[in-house]
LUMKOL-146095 format. One record per residue (C-alpha): residue number from 1; residue in three letters; x negated, y negated, z negated. Coordinates in nm, 3 decimals. Last residue first. Layout:
{site NUM 'ALA' {X Y Z}}
...
This chain:
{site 421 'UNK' {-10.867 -11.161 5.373}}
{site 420 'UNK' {-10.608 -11.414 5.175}}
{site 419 'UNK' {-10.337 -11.147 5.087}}
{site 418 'UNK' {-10.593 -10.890 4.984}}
{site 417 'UNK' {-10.376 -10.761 4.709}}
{site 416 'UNK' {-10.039 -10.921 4.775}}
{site 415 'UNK' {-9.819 -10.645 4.600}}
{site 414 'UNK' {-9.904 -10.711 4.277}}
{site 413 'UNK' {-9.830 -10.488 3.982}}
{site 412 'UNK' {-9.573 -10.408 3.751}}
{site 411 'UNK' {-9.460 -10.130 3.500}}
{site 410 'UNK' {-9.203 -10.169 3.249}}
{site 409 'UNK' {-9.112 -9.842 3.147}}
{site 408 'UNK' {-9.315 -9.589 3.346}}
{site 407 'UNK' {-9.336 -9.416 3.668}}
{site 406 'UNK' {-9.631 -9.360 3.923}}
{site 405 'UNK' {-9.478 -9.288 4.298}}
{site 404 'UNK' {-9.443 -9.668 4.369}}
{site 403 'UNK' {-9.782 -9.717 4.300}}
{site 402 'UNK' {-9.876 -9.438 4.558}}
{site 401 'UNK' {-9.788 -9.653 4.851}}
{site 400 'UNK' {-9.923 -9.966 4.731}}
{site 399 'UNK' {-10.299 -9.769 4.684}}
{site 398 'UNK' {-10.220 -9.653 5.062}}
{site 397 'UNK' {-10.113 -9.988 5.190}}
{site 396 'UNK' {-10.390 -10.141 5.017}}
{site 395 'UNK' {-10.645 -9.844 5.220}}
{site 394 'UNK' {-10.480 -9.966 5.515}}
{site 393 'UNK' {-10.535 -10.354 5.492}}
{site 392 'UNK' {-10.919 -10.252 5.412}}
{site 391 'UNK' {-10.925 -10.024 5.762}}
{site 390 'UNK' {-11.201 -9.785 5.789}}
{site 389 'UNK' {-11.026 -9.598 5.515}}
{site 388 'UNK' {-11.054 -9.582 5.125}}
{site 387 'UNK' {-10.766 -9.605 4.845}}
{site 386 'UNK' {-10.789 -9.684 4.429}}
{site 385 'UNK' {-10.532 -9.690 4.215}}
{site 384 'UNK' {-10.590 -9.844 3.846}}
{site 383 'UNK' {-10.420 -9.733 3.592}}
{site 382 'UNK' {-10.281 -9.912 3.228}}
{site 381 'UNK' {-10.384 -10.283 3.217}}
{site 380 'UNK' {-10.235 -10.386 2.902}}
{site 379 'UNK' {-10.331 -10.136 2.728}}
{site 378 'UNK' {-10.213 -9.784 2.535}}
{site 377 'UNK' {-9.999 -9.634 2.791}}
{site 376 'UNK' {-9.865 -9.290 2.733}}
{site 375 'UNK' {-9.979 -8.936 2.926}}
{site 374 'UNK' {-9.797 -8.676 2.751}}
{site 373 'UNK' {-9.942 -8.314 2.607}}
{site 372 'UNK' {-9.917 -8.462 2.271}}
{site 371 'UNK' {-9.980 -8.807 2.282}}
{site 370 'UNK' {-10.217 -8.864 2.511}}
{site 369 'UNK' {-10.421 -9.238 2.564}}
{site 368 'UNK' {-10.410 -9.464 2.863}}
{site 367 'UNK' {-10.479 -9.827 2.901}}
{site 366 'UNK' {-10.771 -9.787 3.174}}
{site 365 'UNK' {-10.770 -9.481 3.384}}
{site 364 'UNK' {-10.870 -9.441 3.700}}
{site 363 'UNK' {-10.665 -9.256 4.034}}
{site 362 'UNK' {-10.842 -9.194 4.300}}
{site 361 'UNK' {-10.582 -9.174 4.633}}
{site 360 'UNK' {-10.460 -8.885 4.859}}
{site 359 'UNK' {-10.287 -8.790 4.588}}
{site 358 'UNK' {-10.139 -8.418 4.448}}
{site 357 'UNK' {-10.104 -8.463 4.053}}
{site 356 'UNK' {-9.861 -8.734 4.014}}
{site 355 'UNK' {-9.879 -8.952 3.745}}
{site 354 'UNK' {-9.531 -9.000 3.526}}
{site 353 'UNK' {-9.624 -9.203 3.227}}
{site 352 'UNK' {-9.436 -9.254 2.890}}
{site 351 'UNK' {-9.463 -9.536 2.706}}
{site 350 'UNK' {-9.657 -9.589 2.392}}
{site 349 'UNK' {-9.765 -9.913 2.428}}
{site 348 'UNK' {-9.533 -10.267 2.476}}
{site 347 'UNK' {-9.647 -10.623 2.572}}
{site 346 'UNK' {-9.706 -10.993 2.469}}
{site 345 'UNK' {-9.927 -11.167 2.701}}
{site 344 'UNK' {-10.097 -11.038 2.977}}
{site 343 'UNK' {-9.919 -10.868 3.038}}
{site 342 'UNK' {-9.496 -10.874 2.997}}
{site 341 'UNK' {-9.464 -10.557 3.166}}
{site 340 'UNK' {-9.752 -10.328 3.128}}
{site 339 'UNK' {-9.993 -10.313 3.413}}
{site 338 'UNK' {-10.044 -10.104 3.734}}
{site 337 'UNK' {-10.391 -10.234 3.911}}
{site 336 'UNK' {-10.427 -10.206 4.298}}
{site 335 'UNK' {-10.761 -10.059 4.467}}
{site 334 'UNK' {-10.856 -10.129 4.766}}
{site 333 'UNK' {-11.171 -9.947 4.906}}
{site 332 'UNK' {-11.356 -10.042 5.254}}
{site 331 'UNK' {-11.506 -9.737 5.446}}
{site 330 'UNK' {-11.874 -9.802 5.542}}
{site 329 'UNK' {-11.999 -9.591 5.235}}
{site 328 'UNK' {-12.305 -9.757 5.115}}
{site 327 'UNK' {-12.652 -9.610 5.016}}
{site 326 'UNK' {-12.913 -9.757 4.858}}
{site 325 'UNK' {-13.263 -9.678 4.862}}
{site 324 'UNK' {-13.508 -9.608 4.578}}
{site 323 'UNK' {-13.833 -9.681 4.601}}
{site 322 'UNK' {-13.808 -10.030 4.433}}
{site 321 'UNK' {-13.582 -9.866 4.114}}
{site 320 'UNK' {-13.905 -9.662 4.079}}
{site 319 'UNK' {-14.059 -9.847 3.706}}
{site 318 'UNK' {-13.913 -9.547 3.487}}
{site 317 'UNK' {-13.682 -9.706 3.325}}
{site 316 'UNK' {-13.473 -9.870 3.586}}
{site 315 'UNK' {-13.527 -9.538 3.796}}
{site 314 'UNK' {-13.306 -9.359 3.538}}
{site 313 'UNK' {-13.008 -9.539 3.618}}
{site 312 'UNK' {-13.022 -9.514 4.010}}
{site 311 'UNK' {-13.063 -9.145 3.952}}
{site 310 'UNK' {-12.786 -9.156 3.760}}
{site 309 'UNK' {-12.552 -9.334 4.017}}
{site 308 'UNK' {-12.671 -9.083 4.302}}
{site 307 'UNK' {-12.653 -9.322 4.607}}
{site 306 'UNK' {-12.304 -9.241 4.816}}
{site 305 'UNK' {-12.164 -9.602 4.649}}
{site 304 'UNK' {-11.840 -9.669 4.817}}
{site 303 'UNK' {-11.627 -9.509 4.530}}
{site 302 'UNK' {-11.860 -9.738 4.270}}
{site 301 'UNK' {-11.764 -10.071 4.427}}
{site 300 'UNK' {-11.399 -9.984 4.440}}
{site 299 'UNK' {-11.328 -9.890 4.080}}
{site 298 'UNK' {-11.611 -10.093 3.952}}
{site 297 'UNK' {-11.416 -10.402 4.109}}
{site 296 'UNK' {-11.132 -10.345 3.820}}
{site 295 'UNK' {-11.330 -10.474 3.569}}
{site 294 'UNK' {-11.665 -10.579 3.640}}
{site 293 'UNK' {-11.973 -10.405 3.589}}
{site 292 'UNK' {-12.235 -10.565 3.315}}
{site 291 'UNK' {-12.351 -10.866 3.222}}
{site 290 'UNK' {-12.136 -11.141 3.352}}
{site 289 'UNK' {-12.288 -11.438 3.534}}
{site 288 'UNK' {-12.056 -11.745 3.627}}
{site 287 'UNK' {-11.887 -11.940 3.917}}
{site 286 'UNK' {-12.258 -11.945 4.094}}
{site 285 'UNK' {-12.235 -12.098 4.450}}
{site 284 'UNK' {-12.271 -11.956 4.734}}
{site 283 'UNK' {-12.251 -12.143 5.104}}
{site 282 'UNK' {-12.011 -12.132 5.372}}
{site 281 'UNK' {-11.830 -12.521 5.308}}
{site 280 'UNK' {-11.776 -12.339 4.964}}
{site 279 'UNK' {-11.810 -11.973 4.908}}
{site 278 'UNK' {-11.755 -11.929 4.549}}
{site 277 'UNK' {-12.004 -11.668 4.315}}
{site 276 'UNK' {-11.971 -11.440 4.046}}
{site 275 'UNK' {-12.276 -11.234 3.983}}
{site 274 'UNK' {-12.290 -10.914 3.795}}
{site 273 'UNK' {-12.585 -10.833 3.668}}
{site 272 'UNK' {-12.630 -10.472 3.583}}
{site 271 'UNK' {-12.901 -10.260 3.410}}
{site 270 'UNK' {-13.212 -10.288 3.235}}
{site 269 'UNK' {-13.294 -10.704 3.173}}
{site 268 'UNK' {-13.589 -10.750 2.922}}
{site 267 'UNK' {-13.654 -11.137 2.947}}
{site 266 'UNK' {-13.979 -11.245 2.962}}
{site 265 'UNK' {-13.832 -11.615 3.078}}
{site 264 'UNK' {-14.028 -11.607 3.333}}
{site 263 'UNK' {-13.871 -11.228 3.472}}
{site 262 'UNK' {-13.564 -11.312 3.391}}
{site 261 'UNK' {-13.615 -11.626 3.609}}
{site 260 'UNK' {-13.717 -11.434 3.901}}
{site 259 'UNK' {-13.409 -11.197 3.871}}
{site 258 'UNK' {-13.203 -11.508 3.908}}
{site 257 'UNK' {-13.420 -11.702 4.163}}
{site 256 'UNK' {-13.377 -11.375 4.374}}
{site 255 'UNK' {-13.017 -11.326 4.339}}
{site 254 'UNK' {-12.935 -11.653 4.391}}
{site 253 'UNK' {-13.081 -11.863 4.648}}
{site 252 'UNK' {-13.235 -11.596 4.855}}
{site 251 'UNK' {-13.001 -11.305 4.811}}
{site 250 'UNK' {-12.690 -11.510 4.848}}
{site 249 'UNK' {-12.786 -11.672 5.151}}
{site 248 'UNK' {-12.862 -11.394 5.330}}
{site 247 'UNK' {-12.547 -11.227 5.187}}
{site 246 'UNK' {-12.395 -11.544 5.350}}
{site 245 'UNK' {-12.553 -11.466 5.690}}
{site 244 'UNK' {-12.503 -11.110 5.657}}
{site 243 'UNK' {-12.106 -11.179 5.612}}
{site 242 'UNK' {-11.887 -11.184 5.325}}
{site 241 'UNK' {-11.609 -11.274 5.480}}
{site 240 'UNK' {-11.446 -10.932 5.502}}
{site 239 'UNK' {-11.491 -10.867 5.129}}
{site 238 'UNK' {-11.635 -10.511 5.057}}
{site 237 'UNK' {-11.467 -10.414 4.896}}
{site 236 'UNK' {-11.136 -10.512 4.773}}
{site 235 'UNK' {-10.976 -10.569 4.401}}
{site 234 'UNK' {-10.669 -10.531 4.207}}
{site 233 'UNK' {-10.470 -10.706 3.877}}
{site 232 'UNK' {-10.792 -10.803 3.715}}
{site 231 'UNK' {-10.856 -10.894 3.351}}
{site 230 'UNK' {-10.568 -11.176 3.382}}
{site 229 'UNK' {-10.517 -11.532 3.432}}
{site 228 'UNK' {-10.175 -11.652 3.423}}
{site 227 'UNK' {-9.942 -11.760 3.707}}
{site 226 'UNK' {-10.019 -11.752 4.053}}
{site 225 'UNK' {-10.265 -11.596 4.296}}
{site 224 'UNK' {-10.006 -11.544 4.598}}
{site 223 'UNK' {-9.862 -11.252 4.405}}
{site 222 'UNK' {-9.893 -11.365 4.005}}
{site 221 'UNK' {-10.088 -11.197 3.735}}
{site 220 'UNK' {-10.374 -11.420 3.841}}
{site 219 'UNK' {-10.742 -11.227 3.859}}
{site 218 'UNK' {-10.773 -11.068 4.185}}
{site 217 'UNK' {-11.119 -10.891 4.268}}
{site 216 'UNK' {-11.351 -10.951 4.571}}
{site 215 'UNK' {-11.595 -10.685 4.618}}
{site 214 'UNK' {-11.994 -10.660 4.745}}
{site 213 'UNK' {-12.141 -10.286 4.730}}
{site 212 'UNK' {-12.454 -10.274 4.499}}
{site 211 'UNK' {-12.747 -10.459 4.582}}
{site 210 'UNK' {-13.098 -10.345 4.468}}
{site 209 'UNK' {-13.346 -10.560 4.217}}
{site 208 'UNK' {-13.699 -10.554 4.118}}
{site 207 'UNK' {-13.839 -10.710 3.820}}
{site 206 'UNK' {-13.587 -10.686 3.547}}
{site 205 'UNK' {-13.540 -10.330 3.569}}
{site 204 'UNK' {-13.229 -10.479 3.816}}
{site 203 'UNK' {-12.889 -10.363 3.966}}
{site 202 'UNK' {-12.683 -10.616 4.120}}
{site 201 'UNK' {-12.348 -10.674 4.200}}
{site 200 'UNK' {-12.201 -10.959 4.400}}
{site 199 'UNK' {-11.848 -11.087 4.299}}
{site 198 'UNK' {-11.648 -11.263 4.556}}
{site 197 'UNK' {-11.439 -11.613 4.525}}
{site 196 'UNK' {-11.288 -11.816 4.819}}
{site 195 'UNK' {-11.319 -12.173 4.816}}
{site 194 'UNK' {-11.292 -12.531 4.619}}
{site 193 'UNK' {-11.503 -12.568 4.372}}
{site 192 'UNK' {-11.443 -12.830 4.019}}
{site 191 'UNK' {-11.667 -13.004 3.825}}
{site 190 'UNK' {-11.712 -12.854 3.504}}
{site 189 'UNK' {-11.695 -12.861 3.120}}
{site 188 'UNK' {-11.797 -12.632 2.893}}
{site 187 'UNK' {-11.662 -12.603 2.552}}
{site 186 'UNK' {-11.924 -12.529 2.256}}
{site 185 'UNK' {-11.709 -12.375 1.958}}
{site 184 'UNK' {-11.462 -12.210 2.197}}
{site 183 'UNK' {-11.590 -11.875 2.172}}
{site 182 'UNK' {-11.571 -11.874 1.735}}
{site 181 'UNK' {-11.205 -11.894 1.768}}
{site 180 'UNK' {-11.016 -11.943 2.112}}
{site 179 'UNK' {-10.799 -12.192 1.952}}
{site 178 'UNK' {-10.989 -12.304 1.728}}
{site 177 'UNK' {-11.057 -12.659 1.706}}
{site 176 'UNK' {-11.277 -12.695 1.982}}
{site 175 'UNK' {-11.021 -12.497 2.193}}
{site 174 'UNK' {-10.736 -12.715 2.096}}
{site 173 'UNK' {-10.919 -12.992 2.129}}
{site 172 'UNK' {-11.014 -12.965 2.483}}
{site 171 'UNK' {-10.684 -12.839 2.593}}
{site 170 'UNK' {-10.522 -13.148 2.439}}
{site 169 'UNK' {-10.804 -13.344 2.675}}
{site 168 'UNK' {-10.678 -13.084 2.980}}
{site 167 'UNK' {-10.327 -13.205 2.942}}
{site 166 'UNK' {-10.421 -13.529 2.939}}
{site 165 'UNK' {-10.596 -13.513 3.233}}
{site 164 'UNK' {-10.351 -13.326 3.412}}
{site 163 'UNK' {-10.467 -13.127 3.732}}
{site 162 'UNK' {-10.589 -12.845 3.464}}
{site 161 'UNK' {-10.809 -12.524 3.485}}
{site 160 'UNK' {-10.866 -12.297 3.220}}
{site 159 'UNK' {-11.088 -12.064 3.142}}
{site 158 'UNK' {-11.120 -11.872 2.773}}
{site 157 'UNK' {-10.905 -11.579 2.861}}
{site 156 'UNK' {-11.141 -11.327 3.008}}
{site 155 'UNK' {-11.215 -11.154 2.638}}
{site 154 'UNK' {-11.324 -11.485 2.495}}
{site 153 'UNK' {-11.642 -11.419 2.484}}
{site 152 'UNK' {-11.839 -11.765 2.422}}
{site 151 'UNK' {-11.871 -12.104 2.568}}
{site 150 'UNK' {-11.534 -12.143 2.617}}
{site 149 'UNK' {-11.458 -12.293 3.006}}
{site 148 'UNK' {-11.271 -12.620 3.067}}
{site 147 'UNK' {-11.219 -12.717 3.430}}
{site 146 'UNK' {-11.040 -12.998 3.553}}
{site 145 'UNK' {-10.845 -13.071 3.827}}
{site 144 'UNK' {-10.922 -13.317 3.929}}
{site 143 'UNK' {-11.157 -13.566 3.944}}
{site 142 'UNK' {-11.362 -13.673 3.651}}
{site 141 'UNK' {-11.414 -13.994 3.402}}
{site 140 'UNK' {-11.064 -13.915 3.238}}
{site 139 'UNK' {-11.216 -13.567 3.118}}
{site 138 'UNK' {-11.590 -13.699 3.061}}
{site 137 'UNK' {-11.373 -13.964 2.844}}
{site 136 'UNK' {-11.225 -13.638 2.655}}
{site 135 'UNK' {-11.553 -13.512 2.608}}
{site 134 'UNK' {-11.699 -13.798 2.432}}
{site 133 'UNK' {-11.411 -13.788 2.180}}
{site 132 'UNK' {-11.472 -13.429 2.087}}
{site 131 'UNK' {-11.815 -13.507 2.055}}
{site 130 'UNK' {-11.838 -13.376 1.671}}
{site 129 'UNK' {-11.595 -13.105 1.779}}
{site 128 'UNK' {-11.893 -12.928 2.097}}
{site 127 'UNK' {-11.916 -13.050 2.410}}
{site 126 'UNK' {-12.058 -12.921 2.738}}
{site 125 'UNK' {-12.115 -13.094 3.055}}
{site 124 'UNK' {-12.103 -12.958 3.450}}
{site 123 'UNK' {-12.150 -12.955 3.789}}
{site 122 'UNK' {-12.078 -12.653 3.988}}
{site 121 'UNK' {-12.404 -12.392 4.063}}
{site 120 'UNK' {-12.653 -12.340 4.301}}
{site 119 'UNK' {-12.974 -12.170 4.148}}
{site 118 'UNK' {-13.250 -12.438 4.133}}
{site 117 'UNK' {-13.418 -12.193 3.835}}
{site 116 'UNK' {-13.358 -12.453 3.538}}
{site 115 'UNK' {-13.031 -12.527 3.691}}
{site 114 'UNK' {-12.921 -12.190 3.610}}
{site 113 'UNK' {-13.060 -12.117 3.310}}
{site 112 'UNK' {-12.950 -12.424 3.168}}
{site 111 'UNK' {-12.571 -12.325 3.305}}
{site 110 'UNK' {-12.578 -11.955 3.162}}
{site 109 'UNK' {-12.693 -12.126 2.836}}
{site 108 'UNK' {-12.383 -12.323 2.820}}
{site 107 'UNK' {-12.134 -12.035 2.950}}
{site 106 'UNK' {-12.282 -11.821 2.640}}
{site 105 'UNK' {-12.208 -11.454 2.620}}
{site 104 'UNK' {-12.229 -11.352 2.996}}
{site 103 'UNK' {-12.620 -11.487 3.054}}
{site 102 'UNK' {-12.669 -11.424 2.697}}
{site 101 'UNK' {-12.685 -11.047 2.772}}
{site 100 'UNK' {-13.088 -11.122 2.859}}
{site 99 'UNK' {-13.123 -11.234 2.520}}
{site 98 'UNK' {-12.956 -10.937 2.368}}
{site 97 'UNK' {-13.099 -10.718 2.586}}
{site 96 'UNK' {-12.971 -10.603 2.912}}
{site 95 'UNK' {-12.763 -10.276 2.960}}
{site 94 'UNK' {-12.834 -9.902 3.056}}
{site 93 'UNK' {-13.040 -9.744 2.724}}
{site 92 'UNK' {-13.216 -9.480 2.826}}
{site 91 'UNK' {-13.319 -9.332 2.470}}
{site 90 'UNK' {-13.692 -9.290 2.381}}
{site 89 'UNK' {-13.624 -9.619 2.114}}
{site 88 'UNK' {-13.331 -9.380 1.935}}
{site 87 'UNK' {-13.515 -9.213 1.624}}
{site 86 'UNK' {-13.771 -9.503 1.579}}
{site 85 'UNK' {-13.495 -9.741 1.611}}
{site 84 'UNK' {-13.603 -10.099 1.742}}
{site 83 'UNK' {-13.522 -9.995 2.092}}
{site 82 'UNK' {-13.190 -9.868 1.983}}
{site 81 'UNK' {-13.087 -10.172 1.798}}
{site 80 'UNK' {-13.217 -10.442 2.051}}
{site 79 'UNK' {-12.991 -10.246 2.347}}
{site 78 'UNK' {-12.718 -10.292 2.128}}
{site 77 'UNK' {-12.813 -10.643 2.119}}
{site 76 'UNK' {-12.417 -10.811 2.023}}
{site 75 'UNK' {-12.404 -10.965 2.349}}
{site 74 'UNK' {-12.429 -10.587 2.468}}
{site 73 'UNK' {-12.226 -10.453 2.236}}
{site 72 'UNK' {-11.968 -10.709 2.371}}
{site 71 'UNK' {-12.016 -10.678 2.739}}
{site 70 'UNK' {-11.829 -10.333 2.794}}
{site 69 'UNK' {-11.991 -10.057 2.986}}
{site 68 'UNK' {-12.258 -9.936 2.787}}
{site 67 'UNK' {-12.445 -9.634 2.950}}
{site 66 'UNK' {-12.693 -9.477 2.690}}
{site 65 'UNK' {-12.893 -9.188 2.855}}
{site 64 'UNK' {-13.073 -8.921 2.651}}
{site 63 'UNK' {-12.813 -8.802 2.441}}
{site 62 'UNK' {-12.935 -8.503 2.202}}
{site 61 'UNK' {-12.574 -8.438 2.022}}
{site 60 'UNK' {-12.666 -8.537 1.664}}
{site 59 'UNK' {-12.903 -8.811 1.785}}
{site 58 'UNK' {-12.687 -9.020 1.977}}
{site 57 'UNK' {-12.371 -8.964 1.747}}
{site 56 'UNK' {-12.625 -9.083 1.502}}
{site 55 'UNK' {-12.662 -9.447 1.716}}
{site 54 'UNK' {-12.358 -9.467 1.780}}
{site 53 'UNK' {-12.230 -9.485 1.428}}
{site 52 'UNK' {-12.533 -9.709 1.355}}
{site 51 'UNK' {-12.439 -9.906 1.640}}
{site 50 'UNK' {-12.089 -9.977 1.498}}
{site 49 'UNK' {-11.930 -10.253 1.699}}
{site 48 'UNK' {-11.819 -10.025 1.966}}
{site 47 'UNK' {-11.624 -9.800 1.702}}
{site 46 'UNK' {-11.669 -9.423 1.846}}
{site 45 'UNK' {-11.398 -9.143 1.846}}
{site 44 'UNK' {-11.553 -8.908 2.139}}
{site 43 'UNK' {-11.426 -8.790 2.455}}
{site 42 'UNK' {-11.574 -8.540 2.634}}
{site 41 'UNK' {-11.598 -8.521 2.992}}
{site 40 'UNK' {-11.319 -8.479 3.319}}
{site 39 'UNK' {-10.951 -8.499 3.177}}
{site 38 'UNK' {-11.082 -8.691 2.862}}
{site 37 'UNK' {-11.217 -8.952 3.060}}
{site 36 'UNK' {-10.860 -9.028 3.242}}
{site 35 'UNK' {-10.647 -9.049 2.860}}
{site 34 'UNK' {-10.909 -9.267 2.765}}
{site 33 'UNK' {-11.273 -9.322 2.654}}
{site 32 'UNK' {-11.372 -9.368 2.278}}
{site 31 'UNK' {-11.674 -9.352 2.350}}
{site 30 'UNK' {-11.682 -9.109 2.678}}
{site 29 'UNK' {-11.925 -8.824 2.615}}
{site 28 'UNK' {-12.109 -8.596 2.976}}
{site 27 'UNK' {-12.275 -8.309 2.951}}
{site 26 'UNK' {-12.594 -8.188 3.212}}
{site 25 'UNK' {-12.588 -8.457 3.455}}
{site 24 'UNK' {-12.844 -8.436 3.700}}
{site 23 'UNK' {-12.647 -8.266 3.947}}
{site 22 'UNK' {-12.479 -8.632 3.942}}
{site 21 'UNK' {-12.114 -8.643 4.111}}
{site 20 'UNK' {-12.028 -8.636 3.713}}
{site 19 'UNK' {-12.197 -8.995 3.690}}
{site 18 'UNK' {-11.955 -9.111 3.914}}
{site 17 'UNK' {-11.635 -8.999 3.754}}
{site 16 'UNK' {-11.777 -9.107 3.434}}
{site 15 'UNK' {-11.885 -9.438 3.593}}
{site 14 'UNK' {-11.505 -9.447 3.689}}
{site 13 'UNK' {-11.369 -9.364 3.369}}
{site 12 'UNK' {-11.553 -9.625 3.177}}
{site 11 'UNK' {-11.449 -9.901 3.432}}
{site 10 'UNK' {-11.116 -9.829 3.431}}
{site 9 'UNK' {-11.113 -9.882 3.056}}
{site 8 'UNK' {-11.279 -9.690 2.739}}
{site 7 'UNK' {-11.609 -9.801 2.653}}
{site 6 'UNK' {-11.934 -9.671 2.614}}
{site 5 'UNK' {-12.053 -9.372 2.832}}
{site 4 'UNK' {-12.297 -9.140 2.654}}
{site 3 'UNK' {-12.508 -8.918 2.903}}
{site 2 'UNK' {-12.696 -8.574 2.861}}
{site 1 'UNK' {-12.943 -8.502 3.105}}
């Protein structure tokens, strides 16, 4: 079979390093991929706006499996083109459709759906500028802190959580008035949870559903979950309080109502839905839905996976997803993100990288390009390192241990992964 991996971040690179365990696999395209992809498949110049661009690449070089990693094509119906393309509708397309990829692109429609379908979720209002004023009562009317989320994609950044009223009522308007652009149009506004965050990941033909490895990722750029939010600074899988009572829990108040709504709503739903939830008093609630793998728990869930990942992919289209079983490593994987300095705001490319070539560790990809013959960063996030043993606290020490052996101007990353396990 001949696959076409969207995308170009740790992600990308590690469902092309999965895909490539596949005997299945007969070439392999990352679009535009990175510095990691192009060391194990092709890598191909491809816009991920342009589905017409895409969609001839698709044709030209006989793909027959379209794996879109991002969520923006997706939000933006990708899926919709190629199933309403005579030339591409035959092609596997691994991602929602548009509708069903409104579960990630619109906070305010996530919310409906979930209280339409009694799934456990925060509190919450949403206001758009005409009831700007209205929303900053709500604000003074609430206990702290506050929480304001965009509505739309705001590429991770559109959360923010206040103590300060006032603060969060100029953080209203800001966002209403721009600041976020077109995601902050609708601004949703919720009660606040108190508890430890996980991600569950689950893979659905919109009917049946299996359950990928759990993980717990680490968002803040600072050690003891401080400072700015980020796209992920490290993650561990599975989470050690994740237990079978709580995945009980989990399965029968949210995964199944979820997949159950899809299905009421008539909603065509191929692929991932990633789920993440906040254990409070030792039950799940929803934080949000995204539509795809996260970013960097792909890069532990995925190394604990022993199911054949394309196999998995194909079943979603050809009604056998139920007869498939899943397979889990038992080993726990840690993995621990290397950024630029000064992400994630204002930050430098083009730096040199020293990787070493003998590792006991997986090493993916995510802000890399070559220049030349050199590795150079090209991202914020740059490469993520990711360890396995029986032991979660020694697969971190691992991943820690070969951070310090990667070298480039500026680099950081936190050395409190899986401080709070």
């Amino acid at each position: 079979m001949n696959v076409l991996i969207l995308g170009s971040g740790g992600r990308e690179h590690t469902l092309a390093w999965k895909i490539l365990q596949s005997p299945h696999c007969s070439s392999l395209f990352v679009g535009p991929g990175n510095a990691g992809t192009a060391a194990i498949a092709n890598n191909v110049s491809l816009s991920l706006s342009d589905f017409n661009q895409i969609g001839d690449f698709c044709i030209k070089q006989s793909i027959e499996m379209l794996i879109v990693g991002p969520e923006a094509p997706l939000v933006d119906g990708i899926y919709d083109h190629f199933k309403t393309t005579d030339q591409l509708k035959n092609i596997k397309v691994i991602g929602p459709s548009k509708q069903g990829a409104i579960l990630e692109g619109s906070k305010a429609y996530a919310k409906k759906f979930m209280f339409k379908n009694d799934i456990p979720t925060a509190g919450y209002a949403e206001f758009t500028k005409d009831t700007l004023e209205e929303g900053i009562a709500y604000i003074h009317n609430q206990k702290g802190p506050i929480v304001l989320k965009c509505d739309g994609l705001a590429a991770g950044k559109g959360v923010v959580i206040l103590e300060d009223k006032d603060q969060a009522a100029q953080e209203l308007s800001d966002m209403l008035n721009g600041k976020f652009g077109g995601a902050g149009h609708t601004v949703v506004i919720e009660d606040f949870l108190s508890g430890i965050e996980f991600s569950v990941f689950v893979l659905t033909d919109g009917k049946n559903y299996k359950i990928l490895p759990v993980a717990k990722d680490y968002k803040r750029i600072g050690e003891g979950d401080t400072g700015l939010n980020t796209g992920g600074m490290g993650a561990v899988s599975p989470p050690p309080f994740v237990d079978k009572d709580l995945m009980t829990k989990v399965i029968s108040r949210i995964v199944e109502p979820t997949v159950q709504g899809l299905q009421d709503d008539h909603i065509e739903y191929k692929g991932i839905i990633f789920i993440g939830l906040i254990k409070v008093n030792g039950d799940p609630y929803v934080i949000e839905y995204n539509c795809r793998l996260g970013d960097p728990e792909t890069e532990v869930v995925l190394p604990r996976l022993d199911s054949d990942l394309l196999e998995l992919f194909q079943s979603l289209h050809t009604d056998s997803l139920a007869t498939h079983e899943i397979t889990i490593n038992p080993q726990a994987a840690a993995t621990i993100m290397l950024v630029s300095g000064g992400y994630p705001e204002a930050y430098e490319k083009g730096k040199s990288m020293t990787i070493p070539h003998e590792t006991p560790s997986q090493f993916f990809h995510a802000g890399t390009i070559h220049k030349g013959e050199e590795v150079v960063t090209n991202g914020g996030r740059v490469l993520a390192i990711t360890s396995m043993h029986t032991d979660f606290r020694k697969a971190i020490e691992q991943s820690m241990k070969e951070a310090e052996k990667i070298s480039f101007e500026g680099k950081n990353y936190r050395k409190d992964i899986g401080f709070d396990l």
